[in-house]
C-alpha positions as CSV (number, residue, x, y, z in Angstrom):
1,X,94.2,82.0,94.4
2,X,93.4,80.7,97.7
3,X,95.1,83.0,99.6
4,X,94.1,86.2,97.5
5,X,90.5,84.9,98.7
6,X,91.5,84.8,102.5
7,X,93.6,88.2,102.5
8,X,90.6,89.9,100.6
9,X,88.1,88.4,103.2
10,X,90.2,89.7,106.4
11,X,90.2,92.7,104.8
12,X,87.0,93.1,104.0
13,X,86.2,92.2,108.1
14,X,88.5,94.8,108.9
15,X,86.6,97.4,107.2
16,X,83.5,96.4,107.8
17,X,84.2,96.2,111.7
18,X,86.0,99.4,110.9
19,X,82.9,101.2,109.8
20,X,80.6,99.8,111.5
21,X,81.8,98.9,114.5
22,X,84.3,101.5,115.0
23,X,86.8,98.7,115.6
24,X,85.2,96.9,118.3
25,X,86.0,93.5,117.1
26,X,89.9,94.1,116.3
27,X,90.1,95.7,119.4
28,X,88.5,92.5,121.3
29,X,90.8,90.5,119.1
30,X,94.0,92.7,120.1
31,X,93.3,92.4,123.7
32,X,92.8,88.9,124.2
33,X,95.9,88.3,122.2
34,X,97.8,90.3,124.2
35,X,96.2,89.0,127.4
36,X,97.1,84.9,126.0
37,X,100.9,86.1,125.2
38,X,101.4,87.4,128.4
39,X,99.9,84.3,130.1
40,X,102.1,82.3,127.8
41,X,105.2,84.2,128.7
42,X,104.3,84.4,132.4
């Protein structure tokens, strides 16, 4: 049950900053994830 609660709130975030945001906050998120691999990786 506890996980059904966390999938349904990333997904609800998702949508909301999909709506409303046009995606500005999973795009922030993809970037600096991306920028932290490659500094990992060298």
């Amino acid at each position: 049950m506890r996980y059904v609660i966390v999938i349904v709130a990333i997904a609800f975030f998702l949508i909301w900053d999909g709506v409303y945001n046009h995606g500005h906050y999973l795009d922030v998120t993809v970037k600096e994830a991306s920028r932290i691999v490659r500094y990992v990786t060298g």
